[in-house]
C-alpha positions, 0 to 999 in steps of 0.5 A: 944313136944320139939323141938331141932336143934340136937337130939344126940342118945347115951350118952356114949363118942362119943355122949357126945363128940358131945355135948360137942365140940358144946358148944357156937354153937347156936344150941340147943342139946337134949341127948337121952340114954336108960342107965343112963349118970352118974354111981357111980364108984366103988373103984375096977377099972372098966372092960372096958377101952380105951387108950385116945390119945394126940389129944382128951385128948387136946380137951378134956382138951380144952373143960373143961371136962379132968380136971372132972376126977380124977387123981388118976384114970388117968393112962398114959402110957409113952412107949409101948412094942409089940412082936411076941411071940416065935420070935425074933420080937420086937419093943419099943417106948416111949414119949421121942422119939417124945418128948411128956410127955407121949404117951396117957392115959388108961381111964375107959371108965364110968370115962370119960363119967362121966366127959362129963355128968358132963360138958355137964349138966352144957350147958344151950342149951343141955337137957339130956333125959333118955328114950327109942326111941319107933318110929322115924318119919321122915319128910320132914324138921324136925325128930320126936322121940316118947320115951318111958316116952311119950316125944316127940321130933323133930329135924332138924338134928338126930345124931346116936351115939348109939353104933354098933347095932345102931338104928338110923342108921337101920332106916336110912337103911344105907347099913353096909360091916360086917366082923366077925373076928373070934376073942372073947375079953376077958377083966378082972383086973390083979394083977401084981408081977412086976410094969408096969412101965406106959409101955402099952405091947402087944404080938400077938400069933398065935391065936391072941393079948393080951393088957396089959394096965398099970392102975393108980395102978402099978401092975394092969393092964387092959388085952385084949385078943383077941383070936380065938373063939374056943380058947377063949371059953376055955380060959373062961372055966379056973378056975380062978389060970389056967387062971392066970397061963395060961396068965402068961405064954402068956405074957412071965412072963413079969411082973412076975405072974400074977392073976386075980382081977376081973370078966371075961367080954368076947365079939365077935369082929366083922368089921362094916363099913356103906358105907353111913354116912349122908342123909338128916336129919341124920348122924352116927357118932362112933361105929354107923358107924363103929367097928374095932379090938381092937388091936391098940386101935384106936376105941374110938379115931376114934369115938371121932374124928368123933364127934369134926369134925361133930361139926366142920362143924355144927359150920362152917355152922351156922357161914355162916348162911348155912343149917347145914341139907344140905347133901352138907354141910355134904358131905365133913365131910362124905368123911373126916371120911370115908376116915380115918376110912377105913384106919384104918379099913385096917391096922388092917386088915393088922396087923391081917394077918400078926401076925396070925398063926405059919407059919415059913416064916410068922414070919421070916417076921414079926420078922424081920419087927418088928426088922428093923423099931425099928432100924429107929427112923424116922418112929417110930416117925411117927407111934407114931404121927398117933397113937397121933393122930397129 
């Protein structure tokens, strides 16, 4: 038997972010993943990515891990374009409205979990462990995971950032609100005729948004398209050239045509929100704690956000000499995060409403929405500065 201050379950990037930001803490951290915290990258970008804001990259450079990635792989994008299709609805933002040297980056999410693995190998107090949890055992001052290679590990605090379908936090029988928002994303690598131009598009249609995300190529682009289930299912039905022709002719030919250069990859969209985040022994931090739309790309950024303020307030309570696993402790970092993430749970909420369906009075509302806050500098500062995460 092992024993740690900190068990982290899930090594993707809101686990590793944890461990990372708890470098120097005192506390000692073991990582549990049931997949491989490392994987080669191919040289084909990989299908699943995410828009890093300014904030994280800022701590992630802080922490050593941002410079682990190469930057031939880094795409930034530099504006944003969003439009309500078939109307007269539009609004445009670029870095140079803040200023700032670019409004975030596009990241292949196994790039920047490599980088994290990488640096939060190299921590003397941090152990990874590749393995399955069989039982989690609880008690009154420790945690015990029996895993499945026969270690058995106890930790004063258990972490779950293990994903939506979270094991950590079932077994903490926290309550979960679900919302099915009827909505499949559809991911895949496109081949542009026209160069992106580092600008991240989006066009919402009455069935729903497609994301198009600028990669380090300049005419490929990483697509998101997020589409009623029965539409989405026979989007996937498409032989690949109508699929192209059909995606083509819902961006607007904005980029010219455009052809598919990878697989398809499809998953349901669906709102989770635990309505309790911490008891005693136990915190859930990321997807763990809470899934959203994907039409702003706020997911990893919230989950990210979570993990520096978590260890935020481990770090603050062992500088006080305080018991880190004192739910009192935790209850301020739980309201913070709950707080933040129920607001941007409800805006995408909000966005979904209003830019779904044809209905005429809808789109002259929107449209017009779209068309008066692009006229004011002011608050389109303000909208990027939150999207920033400033």
């Amino acid at each position: 038997m092992e024993n740690v201050d900190i068990a982290i379950v899930g090594g993707g990037m809101v686990g590793l972010s944890l461990a990372s930001a708890l470098d120097s803490s005192g506390l000692s951290v073991a990582v549990i993943s049931n997949q491989p915290f490392e994987q080669a990258m191919p040289e084909a970008p990989t299908l699943r990515v995410s828009a890093i804001n300014g904030a994280n990259q800022q701590v992630l450079t802080d922490m050593g891990v941002w410079q682990r990635m190469p930057t031939t792989r880094l795409s930034p994008y530099k504006t944003m374009s969003v439009w309500d299709k078939d109307s007269f609805g539009r609004i445009d933002f670029s870095h140079d409205d803040l200023p700032a040297p670019q409004l975030g980056h596009i990241i292949e999410n196994q790039l920047l979990t490599n980088a994290l693995a990488e640096k939060v190998g190299q921590q003397a107090s941090v152990k990874l462990i590749e393995a399955k949890i069989d039982k989690v055992l609880t008690g009154q001052r420790e945690t015990m995971l029996m895993l499945n290679n026969d270690e058995v590990i106890a930790c004063r605090l258990l972490v779950g950032a293990d994903g939506a379908n979270s094991y950590i936090r079932q077994q903490a029988q926290f309550p979960l609100a679900f919302k099915d928002y009827g909505h499949t994303a559809i991911v895949a690598t496109i081949r542009t005729e026209k160069p992106h131009g580092q600008c991240a598009r989006q066009v919402f249609t009455p069935d729903g948004p497609l994301a198009l995300l600028p990669l380090a190529n300049p005419n490929e682009v990483s697509i998101v398209w997020s589409q009623r289930n029965e539409v989405a299912q026979d989007i996937l039905a498409l032989d690949n050239d109508t699929f192209s022709h059909r995606l083509t002719a819902t961006s607007d030919s904005v980029l010219g045509v455009l052809t598919l250069d990878s697989e398809r990859m499809s998953f349901p969209l669906t709102m989770r929100y635990a309505r309790q985040w911490v008891k005693p022994g136990v915190v859930v931090i990321g997807d763990a704690a809470h899934t959203i739309h994907p039409l702003a790309g706020q997911g990893v950024n919230l989950g990210m956000r979570d993990a520096f303020a978590l260890a935020d307030t481990l770090k603050t309570c062992v500088q006080q000499d305080v018991d880190f696993t004192d739910v009192a402790q935790l209850r301020s970092f739980e309201r913070a995060r709950k707080a933040d993430a129920a607001a941007v749970i409800a805006a995408m909420d909000g966005f979904k409403t209003l830019f779904a369906g044809d209905n005429p009075l809808k789109k002259l509302i929107r449209g017009a929405g779209l068309v008066v806050t692009d006229s004011l500098p002011g608050l389109k500062r303000q909208w990027l500065a939150q999207a920033m995460g400033w």
